[in-house]
FINUDO-856953 format. One record per residue (C-alpha): residue in three letters; x, y, z; residue number from 1. Coordinates in pm, whole numbers, plus 50000, padded with zeros to 5 digits. Example, Ala and Ser with C-alpha at 12.3 -4.5 7.8 and 13.67 -1.06 7.14 Angstrom:
2
{"ala", {51230, 49550, 50780}, 1}
{"ser", {51367, 49894, 50714}, 2}
This chain:
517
{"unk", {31946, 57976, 42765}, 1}
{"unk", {31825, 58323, 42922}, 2}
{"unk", {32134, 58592, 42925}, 3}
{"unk", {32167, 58796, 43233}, 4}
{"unk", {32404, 59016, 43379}, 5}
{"unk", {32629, 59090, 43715}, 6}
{"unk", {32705, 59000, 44064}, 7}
{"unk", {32671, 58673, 44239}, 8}
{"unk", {32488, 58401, 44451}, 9}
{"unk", {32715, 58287, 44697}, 10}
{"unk", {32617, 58393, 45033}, 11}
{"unk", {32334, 58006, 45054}, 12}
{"unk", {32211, 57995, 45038}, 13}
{"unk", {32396, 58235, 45007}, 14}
{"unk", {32401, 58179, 44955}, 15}
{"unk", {32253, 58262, 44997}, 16}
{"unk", {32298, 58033, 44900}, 17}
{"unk", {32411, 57956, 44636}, 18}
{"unk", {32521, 57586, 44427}, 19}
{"unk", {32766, 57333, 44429}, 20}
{"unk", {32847, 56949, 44379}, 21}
{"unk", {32982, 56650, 44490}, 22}
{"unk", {32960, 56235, 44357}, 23}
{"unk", {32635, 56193, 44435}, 24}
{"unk", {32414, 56208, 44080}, 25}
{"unk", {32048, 56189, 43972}, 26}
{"unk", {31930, 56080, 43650}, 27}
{"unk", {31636, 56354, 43490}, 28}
{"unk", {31524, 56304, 43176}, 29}
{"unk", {31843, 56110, 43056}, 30}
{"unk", {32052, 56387, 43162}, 31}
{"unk", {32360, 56372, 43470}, 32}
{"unk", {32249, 56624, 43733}, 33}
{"unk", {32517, 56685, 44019}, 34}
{"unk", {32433, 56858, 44302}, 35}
{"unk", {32048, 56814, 44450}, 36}
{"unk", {31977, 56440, 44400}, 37}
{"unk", {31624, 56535, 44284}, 38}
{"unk", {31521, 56211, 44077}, 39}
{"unk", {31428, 55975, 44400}, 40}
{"unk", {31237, 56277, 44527}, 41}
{"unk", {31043, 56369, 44144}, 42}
{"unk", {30914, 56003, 44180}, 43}
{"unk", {30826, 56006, 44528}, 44}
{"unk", {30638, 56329, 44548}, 45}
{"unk", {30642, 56517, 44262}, 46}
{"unk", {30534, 56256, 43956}, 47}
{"unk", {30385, 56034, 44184}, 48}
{"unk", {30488, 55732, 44053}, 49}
{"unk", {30594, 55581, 44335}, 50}
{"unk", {30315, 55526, 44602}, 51}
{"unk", {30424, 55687, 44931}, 52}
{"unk", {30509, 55370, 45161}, 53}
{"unk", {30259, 55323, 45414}, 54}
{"unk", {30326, 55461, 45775}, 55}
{"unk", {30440, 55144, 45933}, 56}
{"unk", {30261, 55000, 46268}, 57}
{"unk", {30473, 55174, 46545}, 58}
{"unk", {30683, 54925, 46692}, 59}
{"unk", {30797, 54843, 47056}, 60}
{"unk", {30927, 55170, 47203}, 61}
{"unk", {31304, 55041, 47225}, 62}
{"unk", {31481, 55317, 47150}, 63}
{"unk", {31357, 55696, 47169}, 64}
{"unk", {31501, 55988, 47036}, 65}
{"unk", {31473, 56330, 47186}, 66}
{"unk", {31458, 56511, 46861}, 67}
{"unk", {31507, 56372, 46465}, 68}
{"unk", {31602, 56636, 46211}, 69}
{"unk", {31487, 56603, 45886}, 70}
{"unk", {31776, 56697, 45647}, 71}
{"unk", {32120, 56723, 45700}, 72}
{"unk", {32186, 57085, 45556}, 73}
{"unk", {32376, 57376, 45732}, 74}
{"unk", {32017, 57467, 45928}, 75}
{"unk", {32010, 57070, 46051}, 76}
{"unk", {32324, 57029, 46089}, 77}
{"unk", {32303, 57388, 46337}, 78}
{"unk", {32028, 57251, 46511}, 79}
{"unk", {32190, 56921, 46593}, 80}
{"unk", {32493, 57054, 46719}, 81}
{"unk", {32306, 57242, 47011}, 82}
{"unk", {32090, 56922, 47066}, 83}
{"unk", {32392, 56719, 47052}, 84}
{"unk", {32387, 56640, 47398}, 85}
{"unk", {32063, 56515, 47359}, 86}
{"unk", {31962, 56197, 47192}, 87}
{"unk", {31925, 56345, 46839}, 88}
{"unk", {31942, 56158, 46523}, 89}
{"unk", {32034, 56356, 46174}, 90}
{"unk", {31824, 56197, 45836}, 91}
{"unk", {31956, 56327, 45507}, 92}
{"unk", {31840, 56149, 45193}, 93}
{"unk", {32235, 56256, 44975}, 94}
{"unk", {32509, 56073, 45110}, 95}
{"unk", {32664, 56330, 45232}, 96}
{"unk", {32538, 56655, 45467}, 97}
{"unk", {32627, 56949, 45404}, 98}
{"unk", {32357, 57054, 45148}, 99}
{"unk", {32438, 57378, 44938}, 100}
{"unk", {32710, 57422, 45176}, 101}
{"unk", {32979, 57165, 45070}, 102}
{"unk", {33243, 57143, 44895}, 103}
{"unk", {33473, 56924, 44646}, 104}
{"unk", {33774, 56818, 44445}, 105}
{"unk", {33935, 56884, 44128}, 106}
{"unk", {34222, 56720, 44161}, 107}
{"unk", {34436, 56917, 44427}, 108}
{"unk", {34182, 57204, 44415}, 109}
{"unk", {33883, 57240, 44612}, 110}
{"unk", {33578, 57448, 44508}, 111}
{"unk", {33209, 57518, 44675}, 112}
{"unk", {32882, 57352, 44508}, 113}
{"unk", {32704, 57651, 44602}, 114}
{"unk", {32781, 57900, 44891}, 115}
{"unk", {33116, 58063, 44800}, 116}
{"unk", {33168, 58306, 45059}, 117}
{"unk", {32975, 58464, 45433}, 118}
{"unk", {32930, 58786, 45554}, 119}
{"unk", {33169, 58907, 45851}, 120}
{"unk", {33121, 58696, 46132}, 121}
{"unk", {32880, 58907, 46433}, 122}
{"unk", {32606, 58761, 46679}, 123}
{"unk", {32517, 58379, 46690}, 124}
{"unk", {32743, 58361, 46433}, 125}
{"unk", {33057, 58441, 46533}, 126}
{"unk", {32961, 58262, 46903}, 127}
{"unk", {32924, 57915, 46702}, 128}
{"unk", {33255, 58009, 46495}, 129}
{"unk", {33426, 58078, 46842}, 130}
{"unk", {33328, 57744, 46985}, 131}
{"unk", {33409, 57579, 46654}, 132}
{"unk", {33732, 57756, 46608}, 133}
{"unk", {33664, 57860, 46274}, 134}
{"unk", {33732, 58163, 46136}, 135}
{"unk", {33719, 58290, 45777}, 136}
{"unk", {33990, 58470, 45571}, 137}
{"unk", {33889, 58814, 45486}, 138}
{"unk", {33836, 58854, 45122}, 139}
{"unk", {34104, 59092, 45003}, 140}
{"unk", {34059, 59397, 44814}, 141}
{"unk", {33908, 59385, 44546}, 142}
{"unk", {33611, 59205, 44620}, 143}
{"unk", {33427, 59303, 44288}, 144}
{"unk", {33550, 59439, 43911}, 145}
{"unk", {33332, 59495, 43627}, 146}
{"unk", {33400, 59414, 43274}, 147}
{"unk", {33316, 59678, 43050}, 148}
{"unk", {33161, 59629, 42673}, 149}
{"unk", {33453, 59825, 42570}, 150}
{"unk", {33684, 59503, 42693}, 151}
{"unk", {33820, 59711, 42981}, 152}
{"unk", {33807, 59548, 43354}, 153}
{"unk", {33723, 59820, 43660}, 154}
{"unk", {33862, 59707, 43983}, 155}
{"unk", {33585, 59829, 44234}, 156}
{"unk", {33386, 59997, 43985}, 157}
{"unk", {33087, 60168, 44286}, 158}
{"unk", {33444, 60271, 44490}, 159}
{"unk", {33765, 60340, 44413}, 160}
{"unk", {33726, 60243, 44016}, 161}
{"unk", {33405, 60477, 43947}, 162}
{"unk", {33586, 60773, 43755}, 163}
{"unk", {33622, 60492, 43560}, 164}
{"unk", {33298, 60326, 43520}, 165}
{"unk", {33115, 60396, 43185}, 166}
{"unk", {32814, 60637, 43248}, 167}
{"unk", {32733, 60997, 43303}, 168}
{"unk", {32850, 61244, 43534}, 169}
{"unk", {32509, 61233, 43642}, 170}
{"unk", {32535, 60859, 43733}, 171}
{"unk", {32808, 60875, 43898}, 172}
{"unk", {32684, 61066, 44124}, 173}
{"unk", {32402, 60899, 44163}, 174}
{"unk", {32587, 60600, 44219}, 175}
{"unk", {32797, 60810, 44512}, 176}
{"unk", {32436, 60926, 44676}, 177}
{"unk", {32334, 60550, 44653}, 178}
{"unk", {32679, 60395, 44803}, 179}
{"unk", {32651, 60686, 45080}, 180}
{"unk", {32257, 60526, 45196}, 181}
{"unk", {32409, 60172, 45163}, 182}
{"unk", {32666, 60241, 45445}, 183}
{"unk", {32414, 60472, 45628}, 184}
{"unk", {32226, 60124, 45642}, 185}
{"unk", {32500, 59937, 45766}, 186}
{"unk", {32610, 60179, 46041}, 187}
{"unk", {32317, 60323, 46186}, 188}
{"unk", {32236, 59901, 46219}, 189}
{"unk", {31876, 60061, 46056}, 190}
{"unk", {31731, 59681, 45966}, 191}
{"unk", {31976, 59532, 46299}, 192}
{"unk", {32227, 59270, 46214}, 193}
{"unk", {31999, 59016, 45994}, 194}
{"unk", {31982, 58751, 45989}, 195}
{"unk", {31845, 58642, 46243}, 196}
{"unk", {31556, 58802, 46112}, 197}
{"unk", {31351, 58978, 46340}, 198}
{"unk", {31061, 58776, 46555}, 199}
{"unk", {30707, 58883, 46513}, 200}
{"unk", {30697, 59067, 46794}, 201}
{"unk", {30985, 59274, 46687}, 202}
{"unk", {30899, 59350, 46354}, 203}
{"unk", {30839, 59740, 46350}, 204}
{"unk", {30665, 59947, 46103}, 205}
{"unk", {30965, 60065, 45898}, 206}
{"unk", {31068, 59658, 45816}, 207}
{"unk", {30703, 59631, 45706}, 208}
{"unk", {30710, 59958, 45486}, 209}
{"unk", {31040, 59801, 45363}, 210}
{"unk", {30872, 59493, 45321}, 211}
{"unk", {30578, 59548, 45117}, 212}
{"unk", {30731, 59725, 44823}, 213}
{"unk", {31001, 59553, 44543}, 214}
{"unk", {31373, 59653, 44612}, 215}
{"unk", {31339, 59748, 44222}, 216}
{"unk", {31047, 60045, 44298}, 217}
{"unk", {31236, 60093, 44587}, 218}
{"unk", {31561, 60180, 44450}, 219}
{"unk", {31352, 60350, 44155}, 220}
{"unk", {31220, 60601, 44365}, 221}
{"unk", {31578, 60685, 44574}, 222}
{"unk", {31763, 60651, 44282}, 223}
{"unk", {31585, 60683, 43922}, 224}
{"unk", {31583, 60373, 43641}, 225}
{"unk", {31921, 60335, 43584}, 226}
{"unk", {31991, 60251, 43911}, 227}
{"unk", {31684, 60032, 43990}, 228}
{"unk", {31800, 59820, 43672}, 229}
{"unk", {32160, 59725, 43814}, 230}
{"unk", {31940, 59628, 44118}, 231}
{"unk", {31742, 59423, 43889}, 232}
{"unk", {32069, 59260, 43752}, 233}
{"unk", {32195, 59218, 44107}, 234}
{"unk", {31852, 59034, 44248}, 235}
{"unk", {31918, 58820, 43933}, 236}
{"unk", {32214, 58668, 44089}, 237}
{"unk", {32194, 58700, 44401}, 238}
{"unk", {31886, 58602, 44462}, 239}
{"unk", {31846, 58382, 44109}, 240}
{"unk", {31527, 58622, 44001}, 241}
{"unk", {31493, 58956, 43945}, 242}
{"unk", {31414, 59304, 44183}, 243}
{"unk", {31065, 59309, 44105}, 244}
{"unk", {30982, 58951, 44285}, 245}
{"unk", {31226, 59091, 44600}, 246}
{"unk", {31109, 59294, 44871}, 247}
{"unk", {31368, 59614, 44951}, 248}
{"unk", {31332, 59447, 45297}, 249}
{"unk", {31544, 59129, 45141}, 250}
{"unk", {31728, 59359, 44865}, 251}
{"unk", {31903, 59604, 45090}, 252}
{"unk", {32006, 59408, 45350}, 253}
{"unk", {32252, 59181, 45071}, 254}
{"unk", {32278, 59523, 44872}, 255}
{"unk", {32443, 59734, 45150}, 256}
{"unk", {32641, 59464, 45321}, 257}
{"unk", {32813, 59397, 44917}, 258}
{"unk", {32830, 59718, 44830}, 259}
{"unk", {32945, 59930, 45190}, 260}
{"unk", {33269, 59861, 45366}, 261}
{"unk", {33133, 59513, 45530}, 262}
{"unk", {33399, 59262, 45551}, 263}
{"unk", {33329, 58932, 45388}, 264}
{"unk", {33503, 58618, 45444}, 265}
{"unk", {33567, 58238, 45275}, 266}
{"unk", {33795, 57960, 45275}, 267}
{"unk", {34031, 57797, 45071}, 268}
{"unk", {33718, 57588, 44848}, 269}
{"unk", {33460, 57771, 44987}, 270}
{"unk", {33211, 57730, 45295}, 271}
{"unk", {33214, 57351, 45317}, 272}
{"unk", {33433, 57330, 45569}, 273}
{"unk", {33146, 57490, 45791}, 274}
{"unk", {32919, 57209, 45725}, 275}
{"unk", {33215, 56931, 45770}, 276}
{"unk", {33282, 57063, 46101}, 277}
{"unk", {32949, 57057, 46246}, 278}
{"unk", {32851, 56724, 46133}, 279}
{"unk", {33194, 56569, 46333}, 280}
{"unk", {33134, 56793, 46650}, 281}
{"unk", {32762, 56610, 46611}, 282}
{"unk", {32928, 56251, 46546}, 283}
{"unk", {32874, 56042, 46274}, 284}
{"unk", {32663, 55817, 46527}, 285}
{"unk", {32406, 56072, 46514}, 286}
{"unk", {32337, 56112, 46156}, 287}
{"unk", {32232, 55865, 45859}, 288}
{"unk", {32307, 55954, 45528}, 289}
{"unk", {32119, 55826, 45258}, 290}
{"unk", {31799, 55808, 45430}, 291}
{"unk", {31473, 55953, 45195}, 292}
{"unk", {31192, 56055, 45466}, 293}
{"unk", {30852, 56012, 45309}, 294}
{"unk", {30645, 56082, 45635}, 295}
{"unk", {30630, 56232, 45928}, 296}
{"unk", {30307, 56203, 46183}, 297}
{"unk", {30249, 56297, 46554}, 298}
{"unk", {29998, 56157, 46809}, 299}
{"unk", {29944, 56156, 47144}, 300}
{"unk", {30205, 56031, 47226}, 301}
{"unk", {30534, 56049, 47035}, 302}
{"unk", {30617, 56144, 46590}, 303}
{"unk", {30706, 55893, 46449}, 304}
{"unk", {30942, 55926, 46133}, 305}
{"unk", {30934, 55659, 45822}, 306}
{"unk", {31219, 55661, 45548}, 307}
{"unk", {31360, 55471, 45294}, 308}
{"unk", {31707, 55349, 45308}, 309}
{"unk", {31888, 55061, 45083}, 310}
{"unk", {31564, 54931, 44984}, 311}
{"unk", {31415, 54908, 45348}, 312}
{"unk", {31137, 55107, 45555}, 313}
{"unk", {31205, 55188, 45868}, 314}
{"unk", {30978, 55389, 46121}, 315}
{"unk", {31147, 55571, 46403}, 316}
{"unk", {30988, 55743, 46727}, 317}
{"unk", {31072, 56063, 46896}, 318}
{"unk", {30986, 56341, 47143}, 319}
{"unk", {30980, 56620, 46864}, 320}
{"unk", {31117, 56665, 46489}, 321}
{"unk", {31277, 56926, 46334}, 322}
{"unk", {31178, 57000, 45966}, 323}
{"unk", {31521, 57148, 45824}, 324}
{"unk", {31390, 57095, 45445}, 325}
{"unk", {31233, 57321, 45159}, 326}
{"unk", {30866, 57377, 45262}, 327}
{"unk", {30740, 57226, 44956}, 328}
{"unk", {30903, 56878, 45078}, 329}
{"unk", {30781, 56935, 45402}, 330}
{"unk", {30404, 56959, 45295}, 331}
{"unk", {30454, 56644, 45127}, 332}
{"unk", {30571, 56473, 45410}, 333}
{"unk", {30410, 56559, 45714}, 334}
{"unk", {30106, 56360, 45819}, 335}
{"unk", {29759, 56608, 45897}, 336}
{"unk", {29917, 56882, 45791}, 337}
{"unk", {29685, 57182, 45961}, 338}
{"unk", {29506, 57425, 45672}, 339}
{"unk", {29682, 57745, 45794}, 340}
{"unk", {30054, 57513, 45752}, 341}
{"unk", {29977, 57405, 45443}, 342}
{"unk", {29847, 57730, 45295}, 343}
{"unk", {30222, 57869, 45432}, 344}
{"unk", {30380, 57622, 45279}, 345}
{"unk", {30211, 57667, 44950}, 346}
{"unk", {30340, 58023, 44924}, 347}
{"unk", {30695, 57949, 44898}, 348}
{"unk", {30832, 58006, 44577}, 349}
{"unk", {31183, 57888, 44481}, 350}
{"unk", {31435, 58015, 44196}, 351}
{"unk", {31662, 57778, 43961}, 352}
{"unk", {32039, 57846, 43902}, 353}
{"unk", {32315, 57657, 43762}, 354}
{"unk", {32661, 57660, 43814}, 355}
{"unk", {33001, 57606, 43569}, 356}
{"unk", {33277, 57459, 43721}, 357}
{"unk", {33570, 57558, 43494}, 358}
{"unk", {33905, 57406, 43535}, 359}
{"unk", {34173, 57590, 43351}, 360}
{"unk", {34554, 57492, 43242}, 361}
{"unk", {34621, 57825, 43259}, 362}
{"unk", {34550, 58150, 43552}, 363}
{"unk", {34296, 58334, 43309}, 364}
{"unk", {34185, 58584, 43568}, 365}
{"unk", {34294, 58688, 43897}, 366}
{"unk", {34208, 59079, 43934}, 367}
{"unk", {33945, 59061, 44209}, 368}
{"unk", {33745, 58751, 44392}, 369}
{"unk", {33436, 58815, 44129}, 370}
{"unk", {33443, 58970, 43829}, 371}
{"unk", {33076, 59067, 43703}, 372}
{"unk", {33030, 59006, 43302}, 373}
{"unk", {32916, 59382, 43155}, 374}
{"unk", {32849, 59141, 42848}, 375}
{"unk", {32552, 58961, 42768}, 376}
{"unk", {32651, 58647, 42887}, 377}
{"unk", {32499, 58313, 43004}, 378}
{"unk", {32678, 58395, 43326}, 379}
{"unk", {32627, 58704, 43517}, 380}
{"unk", {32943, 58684, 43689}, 381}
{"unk", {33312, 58488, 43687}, 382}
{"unk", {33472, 58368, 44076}, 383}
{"unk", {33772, 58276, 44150}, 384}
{"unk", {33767, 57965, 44345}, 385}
{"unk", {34077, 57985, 44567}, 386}
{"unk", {34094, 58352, 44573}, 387}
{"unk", {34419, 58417, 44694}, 388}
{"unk", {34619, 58097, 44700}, 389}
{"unk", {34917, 58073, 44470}, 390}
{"unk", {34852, 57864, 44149}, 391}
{"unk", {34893, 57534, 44132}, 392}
{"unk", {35251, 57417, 44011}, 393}
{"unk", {35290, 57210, 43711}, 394}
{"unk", {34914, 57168, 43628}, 395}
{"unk", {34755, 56864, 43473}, 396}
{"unk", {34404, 56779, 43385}, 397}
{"unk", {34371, 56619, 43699}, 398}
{"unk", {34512, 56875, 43869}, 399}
{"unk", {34398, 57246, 43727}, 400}
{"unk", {34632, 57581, 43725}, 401}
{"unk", {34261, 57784, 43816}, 402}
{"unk", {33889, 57673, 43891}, 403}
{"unk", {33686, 57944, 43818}, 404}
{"unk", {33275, 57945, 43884}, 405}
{"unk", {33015, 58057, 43610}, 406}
{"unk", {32714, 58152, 43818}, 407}
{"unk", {32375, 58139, 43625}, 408}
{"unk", {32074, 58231, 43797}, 409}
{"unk", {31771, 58078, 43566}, 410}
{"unk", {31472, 58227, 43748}, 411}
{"unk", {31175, 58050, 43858}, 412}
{"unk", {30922, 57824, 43675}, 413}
{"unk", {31042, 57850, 43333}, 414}
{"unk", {31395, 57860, 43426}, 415}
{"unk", {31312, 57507, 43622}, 416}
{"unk", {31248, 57426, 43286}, 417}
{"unk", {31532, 57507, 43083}, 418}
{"unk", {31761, 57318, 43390}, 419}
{"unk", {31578, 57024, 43352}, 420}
{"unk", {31599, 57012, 42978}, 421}
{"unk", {31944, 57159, 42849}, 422}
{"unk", {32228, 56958, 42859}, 423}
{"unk", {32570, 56943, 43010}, 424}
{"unk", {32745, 56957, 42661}, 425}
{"unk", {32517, 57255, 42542}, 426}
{"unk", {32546, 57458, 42863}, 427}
{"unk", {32936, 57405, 42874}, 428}
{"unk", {32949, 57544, 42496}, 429}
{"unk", {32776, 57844, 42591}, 430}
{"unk", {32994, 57900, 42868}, 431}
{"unk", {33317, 57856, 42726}, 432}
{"unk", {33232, 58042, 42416}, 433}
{"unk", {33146, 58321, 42664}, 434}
{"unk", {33422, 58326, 42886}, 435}
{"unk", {33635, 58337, 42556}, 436}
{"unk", {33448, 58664, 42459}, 437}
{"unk", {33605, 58798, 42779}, 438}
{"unk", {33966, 58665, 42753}, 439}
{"unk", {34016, 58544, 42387}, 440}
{"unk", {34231, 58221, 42393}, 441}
{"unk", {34077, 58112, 42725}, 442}
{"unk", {33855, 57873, 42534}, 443}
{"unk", {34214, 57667, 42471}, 444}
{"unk", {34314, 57634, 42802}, 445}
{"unk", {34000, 57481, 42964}, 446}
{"unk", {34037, 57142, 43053}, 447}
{"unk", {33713, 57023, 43174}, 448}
{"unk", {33359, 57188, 43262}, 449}
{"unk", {33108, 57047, 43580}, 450}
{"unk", {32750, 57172, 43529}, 451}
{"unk", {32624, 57197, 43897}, 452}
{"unk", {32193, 57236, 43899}, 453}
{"unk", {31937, 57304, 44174}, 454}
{"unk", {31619, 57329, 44098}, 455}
{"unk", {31486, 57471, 44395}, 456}
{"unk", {31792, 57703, 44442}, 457}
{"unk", {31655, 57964, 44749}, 458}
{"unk", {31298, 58064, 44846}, 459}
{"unk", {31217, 58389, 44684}, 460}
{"unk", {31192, 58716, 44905}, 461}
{"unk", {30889, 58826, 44734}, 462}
{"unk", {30715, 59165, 44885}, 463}
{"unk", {30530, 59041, 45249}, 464}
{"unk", {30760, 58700, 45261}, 465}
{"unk", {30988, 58835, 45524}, 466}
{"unk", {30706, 58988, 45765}, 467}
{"unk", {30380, 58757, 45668}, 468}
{"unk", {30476, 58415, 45551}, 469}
{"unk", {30794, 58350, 45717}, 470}
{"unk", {30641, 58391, 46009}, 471}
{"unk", {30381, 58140, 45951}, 472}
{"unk", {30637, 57850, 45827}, 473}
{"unk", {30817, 57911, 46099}, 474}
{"unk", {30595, 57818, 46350}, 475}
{"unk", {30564, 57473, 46541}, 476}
{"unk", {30261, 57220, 46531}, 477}
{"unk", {30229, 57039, 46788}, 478}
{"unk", {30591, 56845, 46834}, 479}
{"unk", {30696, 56922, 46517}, 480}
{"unk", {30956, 57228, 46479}, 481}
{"unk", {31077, 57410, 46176}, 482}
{"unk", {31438, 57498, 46046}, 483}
{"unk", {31607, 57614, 45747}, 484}
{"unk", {31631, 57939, 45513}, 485}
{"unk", {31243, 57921, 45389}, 486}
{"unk", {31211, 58010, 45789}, 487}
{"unk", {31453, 58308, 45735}, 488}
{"unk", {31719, 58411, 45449}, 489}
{"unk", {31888, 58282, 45203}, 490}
{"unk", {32222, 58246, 45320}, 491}
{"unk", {32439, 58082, 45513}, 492}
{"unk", {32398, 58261, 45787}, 493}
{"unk", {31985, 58230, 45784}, 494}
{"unk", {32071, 57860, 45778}, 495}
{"unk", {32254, 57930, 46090}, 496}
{"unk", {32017, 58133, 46280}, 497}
{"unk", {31735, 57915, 46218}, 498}
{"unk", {31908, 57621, 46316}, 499}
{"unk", {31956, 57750, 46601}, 500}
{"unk", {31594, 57920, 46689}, 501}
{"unk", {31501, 57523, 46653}, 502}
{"unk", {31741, 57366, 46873}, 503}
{"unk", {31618, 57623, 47136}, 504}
{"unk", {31258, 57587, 47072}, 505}
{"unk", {31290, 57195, 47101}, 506}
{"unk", {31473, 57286, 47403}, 507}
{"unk", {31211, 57459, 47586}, 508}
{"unk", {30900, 57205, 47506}, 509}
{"unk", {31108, 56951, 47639}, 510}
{"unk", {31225, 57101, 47926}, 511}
{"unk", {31608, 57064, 47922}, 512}
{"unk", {31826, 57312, 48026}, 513}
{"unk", {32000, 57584, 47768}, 514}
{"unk", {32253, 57406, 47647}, 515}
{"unk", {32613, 57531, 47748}, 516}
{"unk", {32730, 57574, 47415}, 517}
């Protein structure tokens, strides 16, 4: 498995979105996958072995929805809550919503499948978290530590640590010039308060400029090699793929907001509570778990929707649909796709990562929210799960003292790959023999391991995504609307924003008045 090193996926999504699990599991080439159920979609799409079913013969218009989302993620899930006084219906093939953005048990403990932790709430944001009445606990200082080859951990290592931090005197202040820009960035608002990301007509020359070039030449040029190769090791997590296939656009706005004095928040198990709350303000009347859309096709009239649920086919009409899925499931689904919506479509590329969930007998580490591995490690970085809770009393293996997440960004095709082929057993070696490099004995104390994949992590922020392509998913044929973070960032709060630019586009083609939310 490829070795990488430092910081962390979790905004999606990010997490931007990032990677987490619950029950549901898919069977890929005789190996247990938990989180994305991807085997029912491999053979419907992917391997073709299943032919798709046929669009059935619309029925009698008895009952007509407003709007059907397709896919029950954070960006659907957005959507239907400001349609929700519409007659909207939610399809999500897992049996449960939530997406990236969920979270679940070990026992007592919670812990996220993916997303692990926001950015302080501001904008649309923090208006939905008003009217939801949820709020996130600030992440407490310190947010980050570093450990060292030398087997010493730096608390803060870019702030209040860096007299301590192993390089030059040179570096360092390098590093100080460097953390100066990234809070120049934040507070002079220079790329606005993203997401959302900006509309086409707002897009001004410095985002392009910003856009077109890799965050790695970018920090290269401001900042010389050294520094443009901890950027590379930072895009590697966050982002699952390295600065070179990230535009500075994408890289600085996670960057600065990481590594300025931006408040970040989570909950007790992570950013799953987010998606649990939507889906009940929706109602569970409004969405159907469980249901696998295999097409989606407009005419004159009305779109009609066709999925697979328990073994039946059922077709479905509406006024519009909103596409809250990966684009490359999208292009499979929808029905006369236009040439320029395919070729968008087509362009998004996605990047792998995996995910340890380590339960412990034992608190192994509890210096800072995530410490990054200055080893070479499978994982770039170690979290704490419930960062700030007391430990659990009288642990048992049902019941772990600490969860702790191994994040493992994999890349793109070839890292696709090596997810689909190495197993549970083998990845859990590597990651316990690692984690013991960094606190010998800890190897003794681990009481179980959960291998979380997704194959299609996040879409990649290559150089022209955010100002060109975006753009171009994002747009609307005909009654058909797009969501999701392919349409924005990857992160939770992308999902967010373009949940919401949907709900408001469907909205306005149908007429209906803003909704009071």
């Amino acid at each position: 498995m490829r070795k990488t090193r430092p910081k962390s996926w979790h905004h999606l999504l990010l997490i931007p979105v990032l990677l987490y699990t619950y029950a549901t599991v898919a069977q890929a080439q005789g190996k247990v996958f938990l989180g994305e159920s991807c085997a029912q979609c491999h053979a419907q799409f992917r391997d073709k072995s299943a032919q798709r079913p046929p669009i059935l013969e619309p029925p009698q218009v008895s009952q007509l929805y407003d709007v059907i989302i397709v896919g029950g993620g954070i960006g659907g899930l957005t959507a239907a809550y400001y349609l929700k006084d519409t007659r909207v219906l939610v399809l999500e093939k897992e049996d449960k919503v939530g997406g990236k953005v969920r979270q679940e048990t070990w026992g007592k403990s919670t812990y996220p499948v993916a997303a692990g932790y926001m950015a302080e709430e501001y904008g649309i944001i923090q208006t939905l978290f008003n009217e939801l009445g949820l709020h996130g606990a600030p992440v407490q200082y310190p947010f980050n530590s570093l450990y060292t080859p030398s087997g010493k951990i730096i608390s803060d290592p870019f702030g209040k640590g860096l007299r301590q931090y192993p390089a030059s005197a040179s570096t360092k202040k390098t590093i100080r010039k460097m953390m100066r820009g990234m809070s120049a960035i934040m507070d002079k608002s220079d790329l606005g308060e993203m997401p959302p990301m900006p509309k086409a007509d707002e897009i001004s020359k410095k985002h392009r400029a910003l856009d077109n070039v890799s965050f790695y030449d970018y920090m290269q040029r401001h900042y010389g090699k050294e520094i443009a190769r901890f950027a590379d090791d930072y895009c590697e997590s966050v982002f699952g793929i390295g600065a070179k296939n990230v535009s500075a656009f994408a890289g600085l706005i996670f960057f600065a907001a990481d590594f300025s004095n931006a408040q970040n928040v989570t909950w007790n198990g992570g950013p799953g509570i987010v998606a649990e709350t939507l889906a009940n303000r929706v109602g569970g009347e409004h969405i159907e778990t469980g249901a696998l859309v295999t097409s989606v096709y407009q005419d004159e009239n009305y779109t009609w929707v066709t999925y697979k649920k328990d073994g039946q086919t059922y077709t479905l009409p509406s006024k519009t649909v909103i596409m809250a899925v990966p684009s490359f499931v999208a292009k499979q689904i929808i029905v006369e796709l236009p040439d320029w919506k395919k070729r968008a479509l087509s362009q998004v590329r996605y990047s792998s990562y995996a995910l340890g969930i380590i339960a412990l007998s034992e608190v192994v580490y509890n210096g800072s929210y995530d410490l990054w591995s200055g080893l070479n490690t499978v994982f770039t970085d170690l979290v704490v799960s419930e960062w700030g809770q007391q430990p659990i009393a009288n642990p048992t293996p049902d019941t772990p003292a600490q969860i702790l997440h191994a994040y493992i960004p994999l890349g793109e095709k070839d890292g696709r790959e090596e997810l689909l082929t190495t197993s549970d057993e083998e990845m859990s070696t590597r990651i316990a023999n690692d984690l013991e490099r960094l606190f010998p004995g800890a190897k003794s104390k681990i009481h179980g391991i959960r291998i979380i994949r997704w194959g299609h992590a996040m879409p990649i922020d290559y150089p022209g995504y955010l100002t060109q392509t975006r753009l171009e998913i994002a747009k609307p044929i005909g009654r058909i609307f797009f969501a999701g973070v392919d349409t924005e960032m990857p992160c939770i709060e992308g999902a967010i924003s373009s949940g919401h630019r949907a709900a408001s586009e469907v909205r306005q083609l149908l007429q209906l008045q803003p909704n009071s939310n």
